[in-house]
C-alpha positions as CSV (number, residue, x, y, z in Angstrom):
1,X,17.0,-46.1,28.6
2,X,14.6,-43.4,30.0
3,X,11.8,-44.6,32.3
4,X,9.0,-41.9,32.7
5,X,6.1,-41.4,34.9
6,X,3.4,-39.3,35.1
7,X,1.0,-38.5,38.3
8,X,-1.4,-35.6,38.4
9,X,-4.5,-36.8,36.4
10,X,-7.8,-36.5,37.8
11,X,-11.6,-35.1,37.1
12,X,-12.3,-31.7,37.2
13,X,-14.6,-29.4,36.4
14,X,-14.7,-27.3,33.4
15,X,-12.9,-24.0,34.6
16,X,-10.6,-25.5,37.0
17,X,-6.8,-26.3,37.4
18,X,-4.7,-29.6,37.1
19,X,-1.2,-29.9,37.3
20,X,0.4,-32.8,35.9
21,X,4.1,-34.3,36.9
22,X,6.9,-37.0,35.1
23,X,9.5,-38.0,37.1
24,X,12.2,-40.0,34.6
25,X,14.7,-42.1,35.8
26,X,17.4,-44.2,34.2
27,X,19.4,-41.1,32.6
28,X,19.7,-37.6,32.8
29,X,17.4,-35.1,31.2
30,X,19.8,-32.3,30.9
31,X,20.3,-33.8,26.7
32,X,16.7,-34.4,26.8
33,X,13.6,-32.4,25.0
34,X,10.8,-33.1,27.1
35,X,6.9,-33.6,25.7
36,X,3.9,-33.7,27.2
37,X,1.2,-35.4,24.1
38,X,-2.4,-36.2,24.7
39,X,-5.1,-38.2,23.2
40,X,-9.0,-38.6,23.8
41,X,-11.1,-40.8,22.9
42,X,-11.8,-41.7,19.8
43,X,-8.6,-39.2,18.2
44,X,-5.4,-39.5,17.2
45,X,-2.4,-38.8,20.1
46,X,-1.6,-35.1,19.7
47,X,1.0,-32.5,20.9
48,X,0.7,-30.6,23.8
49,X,3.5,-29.0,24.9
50,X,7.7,-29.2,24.6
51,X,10.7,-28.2,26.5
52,X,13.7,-27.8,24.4
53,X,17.1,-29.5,26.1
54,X,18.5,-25.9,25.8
55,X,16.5,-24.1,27.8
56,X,14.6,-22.4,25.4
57,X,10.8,-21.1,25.7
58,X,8.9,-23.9,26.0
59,X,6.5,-25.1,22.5
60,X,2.8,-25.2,23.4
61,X,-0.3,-26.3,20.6
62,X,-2.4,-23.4,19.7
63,X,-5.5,-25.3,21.7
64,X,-3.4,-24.6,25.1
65,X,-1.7,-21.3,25.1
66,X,-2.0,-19.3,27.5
67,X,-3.7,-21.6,30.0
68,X,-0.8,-24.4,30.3
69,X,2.6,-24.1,31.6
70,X,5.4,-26.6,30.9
71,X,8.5,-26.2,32.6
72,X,11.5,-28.7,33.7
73,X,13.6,-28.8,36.6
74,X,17.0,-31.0,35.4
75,X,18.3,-31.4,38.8
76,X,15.2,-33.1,39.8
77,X,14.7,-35.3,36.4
78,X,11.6,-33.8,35.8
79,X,8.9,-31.8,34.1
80,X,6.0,-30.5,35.2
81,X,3.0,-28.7,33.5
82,X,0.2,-26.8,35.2
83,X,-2.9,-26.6,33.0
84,X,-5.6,-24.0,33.9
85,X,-9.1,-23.0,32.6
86,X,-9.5,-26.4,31.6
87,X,-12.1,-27.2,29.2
88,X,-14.1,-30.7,28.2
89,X,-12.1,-31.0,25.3
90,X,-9.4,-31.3,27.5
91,X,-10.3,-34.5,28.8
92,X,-7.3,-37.0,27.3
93,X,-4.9,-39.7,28.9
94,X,-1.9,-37.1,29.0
95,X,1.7,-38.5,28.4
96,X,5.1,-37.8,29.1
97,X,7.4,-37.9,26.4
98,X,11.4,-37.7,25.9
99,X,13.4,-37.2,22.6
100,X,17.4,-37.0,22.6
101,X,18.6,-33.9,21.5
102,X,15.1,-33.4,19.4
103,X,14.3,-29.8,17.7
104,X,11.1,-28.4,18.9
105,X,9.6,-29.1,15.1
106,X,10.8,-33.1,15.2
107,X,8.5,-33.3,18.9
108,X,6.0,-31.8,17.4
109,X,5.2,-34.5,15.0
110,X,5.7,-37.7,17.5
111,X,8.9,-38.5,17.2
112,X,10.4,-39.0,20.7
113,X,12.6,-42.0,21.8
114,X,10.4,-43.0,25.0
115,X,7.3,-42.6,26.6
116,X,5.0,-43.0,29.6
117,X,2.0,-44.9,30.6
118,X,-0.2,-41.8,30.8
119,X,-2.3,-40.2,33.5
120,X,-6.0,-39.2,32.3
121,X,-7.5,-36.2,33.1
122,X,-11.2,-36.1,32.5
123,X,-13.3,-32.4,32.2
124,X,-17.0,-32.3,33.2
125,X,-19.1,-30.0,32.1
């Protein structure tokens, strides 16, 4: 059993910075993919960003390259994701995610094992 947490949500205005955290306890991450997902209101939850258990480049949704950054520190059991430039359509409950030994193409469609409560991050205009 994972346990995950997020912290970092907030308001913010359109332009600025946020960075999110998920601190998971209960087991390792090192055999982990990790996931950050998001959904606003009214939408279906959607993909954000992945970190592959290997190590490999992170995974990002074409709607946030090049302004977030996921990365994960194992030794800390945890993940952390810095999201600049933020825009209103950014404004979602984010969630942490955690699938065992998942491919980057399995995250992307939802399927992780457990799951956070969400931190919301809200853009004004």
């Amino acid at each position: 059993q994972v346990h995950l947490v997020e912290s970092g949500g907030g308001l913010v205005q359109a332009g600025g910075s946020l960075r999110l955290a998920c601190a998971a306890s209960g087991h390792p991450i090192t055999t982990y993919t990790m996931a950050w997902f998001r959904q606003a209101p009214g939408k279906e939850r959607e993909f954000v960003a992945a970190a592959h258990w290997s190590g490999i480049s992170p995974s990002y949704a074409d709607s946030v390259k090049g302004r977030f950054t996921l990365s994960r520190d194992d030794a800390r059991n945890t993940i952390s994701m810095e999201m600049n430039n933020l825009q209103v359509e950014d404004t979602a409950v984010y969630y942490c995610a955690a699938g065992h030994l998942k491919s980057l193409s399995a995250v992307a469609t939802g399927g992780m094992d457990y799951w956070g409560k969400g931190t919301l991050v809200t853009v004004s205009s």
